[in-house]
C-alpha atoms as one frame of an Amber mdcrd trajectory, in Angstrom:
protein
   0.000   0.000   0.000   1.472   3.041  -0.780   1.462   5.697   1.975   1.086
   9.623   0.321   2.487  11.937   3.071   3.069  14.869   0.962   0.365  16.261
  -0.928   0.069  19.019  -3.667  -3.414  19.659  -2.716  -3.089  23.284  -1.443
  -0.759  24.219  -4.680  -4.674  23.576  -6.596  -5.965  26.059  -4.249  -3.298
  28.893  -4.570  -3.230  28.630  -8.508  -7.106  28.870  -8.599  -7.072  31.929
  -6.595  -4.020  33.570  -8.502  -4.225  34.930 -11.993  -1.964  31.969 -13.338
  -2.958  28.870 -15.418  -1.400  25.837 -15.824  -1.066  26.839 -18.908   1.002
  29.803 -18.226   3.088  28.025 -15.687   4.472  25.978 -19.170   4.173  28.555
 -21.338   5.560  31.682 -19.531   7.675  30.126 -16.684   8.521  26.753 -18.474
   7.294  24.456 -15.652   7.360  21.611 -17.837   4.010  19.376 -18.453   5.855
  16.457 -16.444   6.335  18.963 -13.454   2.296  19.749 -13.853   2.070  15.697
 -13.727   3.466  15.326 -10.968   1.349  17.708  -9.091  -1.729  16.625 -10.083
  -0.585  12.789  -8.861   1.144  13.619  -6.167   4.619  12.418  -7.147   8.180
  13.984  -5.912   9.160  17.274  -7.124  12.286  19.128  -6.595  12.688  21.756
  -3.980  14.136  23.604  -6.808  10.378  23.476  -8.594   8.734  24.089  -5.073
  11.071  27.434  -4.714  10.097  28.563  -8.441   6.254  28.057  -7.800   7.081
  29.530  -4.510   8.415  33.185  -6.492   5.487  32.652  -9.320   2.809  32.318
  -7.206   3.807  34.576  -4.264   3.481  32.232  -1.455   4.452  30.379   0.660
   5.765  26.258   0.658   2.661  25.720   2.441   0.701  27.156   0.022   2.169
  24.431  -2.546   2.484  21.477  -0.708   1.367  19.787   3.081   2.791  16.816
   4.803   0.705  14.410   7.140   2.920  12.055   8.916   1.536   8.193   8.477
   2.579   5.167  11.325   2.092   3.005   7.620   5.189   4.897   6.454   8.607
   2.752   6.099  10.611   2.724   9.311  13.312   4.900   9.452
């Protein structure tokens, strides 16, 4: 079973209520497609990526991404 502790959910919110699109995020800040991808299914992105949404979108990390620890995760 595979355990998703971070989550891109509150990245959705902050683009919705900013005046960027996905769209623009490829087209005028070259976020590549894959990048959008990942968001959308919450798969690993760089901290590089989180910093440049981060500047875009004028916010903050926890606007882009949350973490919710799990006692399913792998042990340390």
């Amino acid at each position: 079973m595979c355990v998703l502790l971070i989550n891109y959910s509150p990245f959705w919110n902050t683009l919705r209520s900013s005046n960027e699109t996905t769209y623009t995020l490829i087209k005028n800040y070259h976020i590549s497609s894959a990048t959008i991808d990942k968001l959308r299914n919450n798969k690993p992105i760089t901290t590089t990526t989180i910093n440049d949404l981060c500047r875009i979108l004028d916010c903050d990390v926890k606007d882009i991404a949350s973490y919710s620890p799990s006692d399913a995760d792998q042990a340390l």
